[in-house]
C-alpha positions in Angstrom: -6.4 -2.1 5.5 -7.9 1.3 4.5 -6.2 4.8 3.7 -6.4 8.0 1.9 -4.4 8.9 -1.2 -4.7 12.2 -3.1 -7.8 10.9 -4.8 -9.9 8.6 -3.4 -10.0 6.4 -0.3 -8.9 2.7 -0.7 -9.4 -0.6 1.7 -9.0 -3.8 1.1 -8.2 -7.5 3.3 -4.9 -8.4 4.4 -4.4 -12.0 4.0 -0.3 -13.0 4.8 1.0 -13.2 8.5 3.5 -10.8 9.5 6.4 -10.6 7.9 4.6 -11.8 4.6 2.6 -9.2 3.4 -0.5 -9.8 1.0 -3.1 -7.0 -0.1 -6.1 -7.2 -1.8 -8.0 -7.5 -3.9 -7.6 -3.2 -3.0 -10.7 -1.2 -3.8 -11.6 2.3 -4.1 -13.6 4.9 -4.4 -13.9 6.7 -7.9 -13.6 10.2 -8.0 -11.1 11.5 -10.7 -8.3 14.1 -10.1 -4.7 15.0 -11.7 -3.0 12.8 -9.3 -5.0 9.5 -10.1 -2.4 8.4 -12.4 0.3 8.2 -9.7 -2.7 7.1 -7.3 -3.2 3.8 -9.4 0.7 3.4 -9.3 0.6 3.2 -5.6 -2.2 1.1 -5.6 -0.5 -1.1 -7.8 2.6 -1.3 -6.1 0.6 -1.6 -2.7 -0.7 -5.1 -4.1 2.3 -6.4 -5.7 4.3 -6.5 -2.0 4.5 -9.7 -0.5 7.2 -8.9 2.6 6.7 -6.3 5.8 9.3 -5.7 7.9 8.2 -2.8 11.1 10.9 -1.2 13.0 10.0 1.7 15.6 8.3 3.8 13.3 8.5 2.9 10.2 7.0 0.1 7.9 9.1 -1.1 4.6 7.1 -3.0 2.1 9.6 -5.0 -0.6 9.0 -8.1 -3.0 11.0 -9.9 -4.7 11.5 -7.5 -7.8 13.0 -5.0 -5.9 9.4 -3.1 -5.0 10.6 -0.9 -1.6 7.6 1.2 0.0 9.0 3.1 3.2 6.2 4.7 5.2 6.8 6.6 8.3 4.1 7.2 11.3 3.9 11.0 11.8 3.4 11.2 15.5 
C-alpha cells in the first residue's frame, strides 16, 4: 500500500485477506507541514482498521470501535 497525504508520502504491507484489512507497520517520509497533525491521525486510523468492504467505487474501512474510512476513486 503507498499514497500521498498533505505531508509526506506513506507505504507500508498489507497483511489480512480481503474483507479483513490489516496495515502496517505504515511508514513515511518526514517532512513537516501544518497539516501533519491531521496527517498522523489518518495514519493512525489507517492502521487501526481491520475490515474492507469495496463496492463499485468506493472502499469503506471500519473496525470494531466504530473507525469508518470512506474513500472514493476519482475517475
Amino acid at each position: 500500500m503507498a499514497g500521498a497525504g498533505p505531508c509526506n508520502r506513506y507505504f507500508g504491507a498489507m497483511t489480512a485477506t480481503y474483507p479483513a484489512f490489516a496495515a502496517g507497520p505504515i511508514g513515511s517520509t518526514r517532512i513537516a507541514c501544518p497539516e501533519l497533525a491531521a496527517e498522523t491521525a489518518f495514519l493512525d486510523a489507517l492502521q487501526s482498521a481491520t475490515r474492507s468492504e469495496v463496492t463499485e467505487n468506493t472502499l469503506l474501512l471500519t473496525n470494531a470501535d466504530g473507525l469508518r474510512m470512506l474513500f472514493k476513486t476519482t475517475d
